[in-house]
Structure formats: structure tokens, C-alpha cells
Phi, psi and omega in degrees: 000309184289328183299335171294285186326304164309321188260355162294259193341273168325013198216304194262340166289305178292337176286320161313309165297300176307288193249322179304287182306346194257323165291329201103327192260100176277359171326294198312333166285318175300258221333292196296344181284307191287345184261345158299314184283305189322310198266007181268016175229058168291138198243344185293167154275315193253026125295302167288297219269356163266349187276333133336266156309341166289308156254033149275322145314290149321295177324303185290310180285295173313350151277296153023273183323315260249314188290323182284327152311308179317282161353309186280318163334280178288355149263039191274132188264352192291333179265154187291179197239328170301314183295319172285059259129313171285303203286336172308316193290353190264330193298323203275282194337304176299324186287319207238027154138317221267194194177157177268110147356135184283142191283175209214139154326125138284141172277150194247147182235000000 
């Protein structure tokens, strides 16, 4: 029981993070809670525990997706290296509470 929970948890904390926050779109989160409730009368051992390893699986490839993009990013030679550099530091800044200064203008006359 505490082991569903824990990858019940860790399955909608990554879909939240991932695909719900970044779209907007909450399907993906309803679905895994209803398909976590359908399955929760599992009457097998080696039932519950492949349905397990399974949105356990999920979990790990959607953060998975998640690094790896980050990843491709940050060696994206397409982008100038002062914009990648910029875009680390807000990235570093946002883990540890903070944010960056609003960029500033130069004034023109």
C-alpha cells in the first residue's frame, strides 16, 4: 500500500510538473487518478505489482523527456551563447527561489 502511493504520488507530481503545467491542460492528470481508482481493487500480486512498474515507468520517462529537452537546449549551438547563458542563469536562479532582474532598455533620445 505505502509503495502505490509513493508511485501514485511521483506519477501526478511528474505529470503536474511536466505536461499539465506547461500546457494547461489537466486530461493527463484526471486520467492517471481514474486509472490509479479503476485499479485499486487489483486482486492478483503480479497484477498490482506490473501496473506499478508500469506508472512507475511513466513517471521516469516524462521527467526523462523532460531533462532531455532541457539538455538539447542547453547544447543548442543555434542559439547566440549570451541568450543561453541568460536563459542558465534564470534557470539556476528559479531552484533556488529567485529571479532576475527585469532587463532594462537603453535609453534613446
Amino acid at each position: 500500500m505505502a509503495e502505490a502511493l509513493q508511485v501514485y504520488r511521483t506519477l501526478l507530481r511528474a505529470i503536474n510538473r511536466n505536461v499539465t503545467h506547461v500546457t494547461g491542460n489537466r486530461q493527463w492528470y484526471i486520467f492517471a487518478k481514474d486509472e490509479f481508482r479503476r485499479h485499486r481493487t487489483a486482486s492478483e500480486d503480479k497484477e498490482r505489482a506490473e501496473l506499478l512498474r508500469l506508472a512507475k515507468d511513466y513517471a521516469f520517462m516524462i521527467n526523462g523527456v523532460k531533462d532531455h529537452t532541457e539538455l538539447l537546449l542547453s547544447y543548442n549551438v543555434g542559439i547566440h551563447i549570451d541568450d543561453r547563458e541568460k536563459h542558465m542563469m534564470k534557470r539556476a536562479a528559479a531552484l533556488v527561489g529567485l529571479a532576475l532582474p527585469p532587463d532594462r532598455k537603453p535609453y534613446v533620445k
